[in-house]
C-alpha positions in Angstrom: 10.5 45.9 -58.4 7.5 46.9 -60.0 4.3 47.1 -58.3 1.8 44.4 -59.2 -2.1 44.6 -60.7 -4.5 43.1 -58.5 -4.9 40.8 -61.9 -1.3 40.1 -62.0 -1.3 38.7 -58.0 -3.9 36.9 -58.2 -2.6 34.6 -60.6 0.8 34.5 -58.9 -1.5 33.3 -55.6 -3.1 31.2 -58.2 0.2 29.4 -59.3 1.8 28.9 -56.0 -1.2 27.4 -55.2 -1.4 24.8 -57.9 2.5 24.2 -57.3 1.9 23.1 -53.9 -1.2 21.1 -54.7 1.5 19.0 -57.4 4.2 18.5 -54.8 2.0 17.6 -51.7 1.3 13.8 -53.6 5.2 13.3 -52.9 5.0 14.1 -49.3 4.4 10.9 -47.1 0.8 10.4 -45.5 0.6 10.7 -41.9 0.4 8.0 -39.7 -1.3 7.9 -36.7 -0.1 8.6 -33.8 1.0 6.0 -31.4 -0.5 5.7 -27.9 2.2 5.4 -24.9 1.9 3.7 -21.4 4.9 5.4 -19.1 6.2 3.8 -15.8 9.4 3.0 -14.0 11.6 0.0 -14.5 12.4 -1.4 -11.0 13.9 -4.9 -9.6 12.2 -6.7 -6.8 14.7 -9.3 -6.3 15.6 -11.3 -9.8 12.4 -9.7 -11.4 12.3 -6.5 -13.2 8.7 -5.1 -13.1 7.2 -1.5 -14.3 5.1 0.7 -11.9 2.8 3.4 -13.7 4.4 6.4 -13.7 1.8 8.2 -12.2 1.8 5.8 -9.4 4.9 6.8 -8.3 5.6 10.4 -6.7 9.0 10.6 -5.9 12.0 8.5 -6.1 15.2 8.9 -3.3 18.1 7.2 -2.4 17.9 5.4 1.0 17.9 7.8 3.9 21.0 8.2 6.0 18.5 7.5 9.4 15.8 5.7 9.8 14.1 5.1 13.1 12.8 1.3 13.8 9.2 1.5 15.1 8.3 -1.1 18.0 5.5 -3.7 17.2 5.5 -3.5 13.7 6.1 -6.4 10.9 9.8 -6.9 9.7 8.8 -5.3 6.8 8.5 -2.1 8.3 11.9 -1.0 8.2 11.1 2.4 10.0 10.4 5.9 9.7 12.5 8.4 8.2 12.6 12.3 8.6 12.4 13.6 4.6 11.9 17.0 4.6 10.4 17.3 7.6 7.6 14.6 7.4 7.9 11.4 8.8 8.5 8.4 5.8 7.0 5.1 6.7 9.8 2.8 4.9 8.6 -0.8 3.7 11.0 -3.5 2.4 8.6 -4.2 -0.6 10.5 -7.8 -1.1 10.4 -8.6 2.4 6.6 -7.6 2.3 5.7 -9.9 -0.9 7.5 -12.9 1.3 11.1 -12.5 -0.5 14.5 -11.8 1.2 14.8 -8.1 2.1 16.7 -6.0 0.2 20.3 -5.6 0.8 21.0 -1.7 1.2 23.6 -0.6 -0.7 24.2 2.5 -3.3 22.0 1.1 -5.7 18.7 0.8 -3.8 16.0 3.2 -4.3 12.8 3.9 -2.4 9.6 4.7 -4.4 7.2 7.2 -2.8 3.9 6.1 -3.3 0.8 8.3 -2.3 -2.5 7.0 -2.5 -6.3 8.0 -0.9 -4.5 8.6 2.2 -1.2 6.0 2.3 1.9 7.9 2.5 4.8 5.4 2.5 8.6 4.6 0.7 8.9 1.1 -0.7 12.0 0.3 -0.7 13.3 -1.6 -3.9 17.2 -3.2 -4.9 17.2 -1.2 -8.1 15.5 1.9 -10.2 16.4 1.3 -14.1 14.6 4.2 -15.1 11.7 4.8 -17.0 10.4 3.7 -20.6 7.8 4.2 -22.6 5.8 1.3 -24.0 3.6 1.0 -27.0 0.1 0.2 -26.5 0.1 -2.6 -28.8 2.6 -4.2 -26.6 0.0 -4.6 -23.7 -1.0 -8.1 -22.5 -3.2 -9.2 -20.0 -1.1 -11.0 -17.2 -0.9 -14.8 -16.9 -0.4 -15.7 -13.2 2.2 -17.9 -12.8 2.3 -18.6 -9.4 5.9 -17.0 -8.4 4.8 -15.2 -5.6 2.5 -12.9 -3.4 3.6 -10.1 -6.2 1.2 -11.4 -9.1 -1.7 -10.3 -6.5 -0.5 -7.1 -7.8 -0.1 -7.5 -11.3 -2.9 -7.6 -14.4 -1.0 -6.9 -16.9 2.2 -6.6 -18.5 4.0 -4.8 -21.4 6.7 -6.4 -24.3 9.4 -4.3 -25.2 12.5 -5.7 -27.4 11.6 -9.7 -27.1 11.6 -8.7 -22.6 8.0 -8.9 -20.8 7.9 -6.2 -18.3 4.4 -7.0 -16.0 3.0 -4.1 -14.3 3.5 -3.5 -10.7 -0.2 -1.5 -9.3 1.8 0.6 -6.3 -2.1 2.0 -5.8 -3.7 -1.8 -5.7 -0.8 -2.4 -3.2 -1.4 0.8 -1.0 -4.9 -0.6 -0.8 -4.2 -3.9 -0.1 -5.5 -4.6 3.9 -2.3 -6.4 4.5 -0.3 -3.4 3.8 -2.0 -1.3 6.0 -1.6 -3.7 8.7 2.0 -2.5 9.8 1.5 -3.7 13.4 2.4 -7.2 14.3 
């Protein structure tokens, strides 16, 4: 091939350039960008609720042993050795006045750390985790179904289902919750 004039490349620079100008009007404009909300999908007893994901640290299975701690509320169903710390396990239905939740392979407890409150809530069932459009956010209307709305602002719509959101931190700080002993 021929080597080119400085003239010559120019105007090749000069066509490609006037090419790509044409074609970009058939490209499709950009939207914007949607704004996502993450948590995890869990069931406290018929209800399916959503915890921020960031709310939640770590997720297990229920542990093999758990020790019963003397003088404590029902709810407290223990402690449990998980990796060498010591787990304070909470039935979160049993806490929010439900029936506890049965243990079986399905159950799941959620780790929750928060300004010093290191506990497992233990749930019936982890559905996983979505994420949920911004524009589906609604401000919680309290319908007096239980001690769990105390817990709850808002909620999230996602395929004609309302998911409300779960605050693990506004529970971690509730004075109740901190008051394990009977």
């Amino acid at each position: 091939m021929p080597a080119r004039t400085p003239r010559e490349l120019v105007q090749l620079l000069s066509d490609i350039e006037q090419r790509s100008v044409a074609r970009l009007s058939a490209l499709p404009e950009q939207e914007d960008a949607r704004q996502y909300w993450e948590g995890l999908i869990f069931a406290l007893g018929e209800m399916r609720l959503v915890a921020p994901l960031n709310e939640v640290a770590e997720i297990l299975h229920f542990p093999a042993e758990i020790t019963r701690v003397p003088g404590t509320h029902p709810w407290v169903k223990g402690v449990a050795n998980v990796r060498g710390s010591l787990l304070p396990i909470i039935d979160l239905q049993l806490f929010l006045g439900e029936k506890p939740v049965m243990t079986d392979r399905r159950c799941r407890v959620l780790i929750i750390r928060h300004k010093g409150v290191f506990s497992g809530l233990l749930v019936r069932e982890v559905m996983g985790m979505r994420h949920f459009s911004q524009e589906g956010r609604m401000d919680y209307a309290p319908l007096g179904a239980g001690l769990f709305e105390r817990f709850v602002k808002t909620t999230f719509e996602y395929d004609g289902d309302v998911y409300p959101v779960f605050s693990m931190f506004a529970l971690a700080g509730s004075s109740e919750f901190q008051m394990a002993a009977s």
